[in-house]
VOLUMKOL-741797 format. One line per 8 residues: number of its first residue (from 1); their letters; for each residue x, y negated, z of C-alpha. Coordinates in nm, 3 decimals. Each point is the difference from the previous one (the first is absolute). Layout:
N
NUM> a> X:Y:Z ~ ...
//
This chain:
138
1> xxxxxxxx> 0.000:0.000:0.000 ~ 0.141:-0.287:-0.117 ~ 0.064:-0.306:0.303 ~ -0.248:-0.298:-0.070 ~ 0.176:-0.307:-0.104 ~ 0.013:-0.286:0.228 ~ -0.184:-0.308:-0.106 ~ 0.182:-0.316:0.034
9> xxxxxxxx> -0.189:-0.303:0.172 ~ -0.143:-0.226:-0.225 ~ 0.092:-0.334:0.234 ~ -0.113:-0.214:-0.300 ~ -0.394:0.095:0.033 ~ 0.024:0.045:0.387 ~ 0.146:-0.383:-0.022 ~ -0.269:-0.141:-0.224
17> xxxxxxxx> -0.281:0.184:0.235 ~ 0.156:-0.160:0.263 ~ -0.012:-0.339:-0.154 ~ -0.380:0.102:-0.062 ~ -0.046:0.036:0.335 ~ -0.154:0.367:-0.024 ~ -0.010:0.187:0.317 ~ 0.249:0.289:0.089
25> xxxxxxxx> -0.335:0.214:-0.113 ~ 0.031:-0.150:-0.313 ~ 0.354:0.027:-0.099 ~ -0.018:0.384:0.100 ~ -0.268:0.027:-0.197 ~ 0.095:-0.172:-0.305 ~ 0.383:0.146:0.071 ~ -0.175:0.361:0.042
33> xxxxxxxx> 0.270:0.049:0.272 ~ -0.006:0.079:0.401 ~ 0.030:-0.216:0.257 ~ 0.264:0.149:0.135 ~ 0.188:-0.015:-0.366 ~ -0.080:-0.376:-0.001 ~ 0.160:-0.052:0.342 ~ 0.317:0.224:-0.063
41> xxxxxxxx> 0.044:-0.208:-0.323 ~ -0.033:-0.378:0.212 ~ 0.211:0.173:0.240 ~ 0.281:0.112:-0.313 ~ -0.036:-0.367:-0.132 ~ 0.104:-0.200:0.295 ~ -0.346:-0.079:0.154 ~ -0.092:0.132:0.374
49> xxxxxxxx> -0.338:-0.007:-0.057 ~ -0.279:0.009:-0.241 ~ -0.140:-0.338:0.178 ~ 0.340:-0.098:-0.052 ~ 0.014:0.023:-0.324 ~ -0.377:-0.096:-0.095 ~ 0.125:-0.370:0.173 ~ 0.247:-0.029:-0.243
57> xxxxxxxx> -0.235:0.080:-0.336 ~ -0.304:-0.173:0.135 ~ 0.190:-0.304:0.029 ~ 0.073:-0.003:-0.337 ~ -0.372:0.023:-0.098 ~ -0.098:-0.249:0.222 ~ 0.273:-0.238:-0.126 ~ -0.146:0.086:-0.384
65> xxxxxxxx> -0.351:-0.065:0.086 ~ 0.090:-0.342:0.156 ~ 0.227:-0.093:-0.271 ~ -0.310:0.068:-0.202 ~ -0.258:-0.241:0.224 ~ 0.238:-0.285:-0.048 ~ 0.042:0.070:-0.372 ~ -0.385:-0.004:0.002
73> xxxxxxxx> 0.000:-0.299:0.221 ~ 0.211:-0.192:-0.221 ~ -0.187:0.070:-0.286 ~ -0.273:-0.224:0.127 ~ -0.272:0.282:0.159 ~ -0.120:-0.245:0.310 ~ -0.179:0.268:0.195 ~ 0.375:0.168:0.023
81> xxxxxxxx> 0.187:-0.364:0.035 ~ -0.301:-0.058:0.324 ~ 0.090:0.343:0.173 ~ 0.420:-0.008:-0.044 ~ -0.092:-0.342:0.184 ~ -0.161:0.121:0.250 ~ 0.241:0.297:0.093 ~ 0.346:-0.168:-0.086
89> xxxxxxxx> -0.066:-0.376:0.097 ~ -0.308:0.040:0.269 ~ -0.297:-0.205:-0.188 ~ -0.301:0.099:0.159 ~ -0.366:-0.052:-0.043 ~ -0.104:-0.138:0.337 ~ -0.383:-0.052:-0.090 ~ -0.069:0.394:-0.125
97> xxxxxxxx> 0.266:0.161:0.253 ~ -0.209:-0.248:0.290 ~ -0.346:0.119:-0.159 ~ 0.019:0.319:0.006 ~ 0.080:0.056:0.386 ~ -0.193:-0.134:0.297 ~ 0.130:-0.403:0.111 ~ 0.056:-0.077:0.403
105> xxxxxxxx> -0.123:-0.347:0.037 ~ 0.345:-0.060:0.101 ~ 0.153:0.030:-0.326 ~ -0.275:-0.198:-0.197 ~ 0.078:-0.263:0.230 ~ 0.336:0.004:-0.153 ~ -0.064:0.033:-0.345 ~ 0.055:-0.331:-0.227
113> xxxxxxxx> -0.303:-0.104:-0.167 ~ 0.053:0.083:-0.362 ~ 0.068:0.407:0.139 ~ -0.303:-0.015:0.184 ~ -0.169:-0.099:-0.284 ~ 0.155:0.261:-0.209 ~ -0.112:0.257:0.240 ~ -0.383:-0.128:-0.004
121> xxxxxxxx> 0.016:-0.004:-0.345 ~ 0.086:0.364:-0.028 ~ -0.206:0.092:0.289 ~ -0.348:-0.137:-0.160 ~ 0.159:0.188:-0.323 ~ 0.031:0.284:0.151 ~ -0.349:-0.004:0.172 ~ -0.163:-0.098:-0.377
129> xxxxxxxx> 0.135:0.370:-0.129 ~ -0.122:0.160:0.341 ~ -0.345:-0.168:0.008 ~ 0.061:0.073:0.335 ~ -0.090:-0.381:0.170 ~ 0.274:-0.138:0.209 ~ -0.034:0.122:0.354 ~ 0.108:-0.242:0.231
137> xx> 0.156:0.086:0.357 ~ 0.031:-0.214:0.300
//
């Protein structure tokens, strides 16, 4: 009986799965290979871990897919430019985020006059959709 040959790793499709973000589940899968395999393999490579390892490749998808906002961002799509604003340079929308949570009289009292405006506004909008009537509390 002839000894079965030993398949080499492919390191180029477990890399670009990684930069996918699939799960450990998912490169098996797609790899058709053990868990144990994969690990011996990291282990052969350099890498302690398979967590170890998935760090490094994520990373490189992440970095792609935010290379890939800006590009879009650049490109003139507002809705993108708005969000990158809002989680690189802290813009916020006071008026919706104070709208949708209950107010302590404290902090209206602090609230300038155009915000408090803003969150009527959005308030009575929101209560138009609902048809719910404004329910006042004391």
């Amino acid at each position: 009986m002839a000894k079965k040959e030993k398949k080499e790793f492919d390191w180029e499709m477990a890399e670009a799965l990684g930069k996918i973000h699939c799960t450990e589940v998912e490169i098996l899968a797609v790899m058709k290979t053990t868990k144990s395999k994969l690990e011996t393999a990291l282990k052969n490579h350099g890498f302690s871990s398979y967590t170890e390892w998935y760090a490094k490749h994520s990373s490189h998808g992440k970095m792609s897919i935010r290379r890939k906002m800006f590009e879009v961002a650049e490109n003139g799509n507002v809705q993108m430019l708005v969000w990158l604003s809002k989680q690189y340079l802290g813009f916020r929308e006071p008026a919706v985020e104070l709208a949708s949570r209950k107010i302590e009289k404290e902090e209206i009292a602090k609230l300038d006059d155009n915000t408090l405006e803003a969150v009527a506004r959005r308030i009575l909008q929101e209560d138009h959709k609902s048809k719910k009537g404004i329910q006042l509390v004391s």
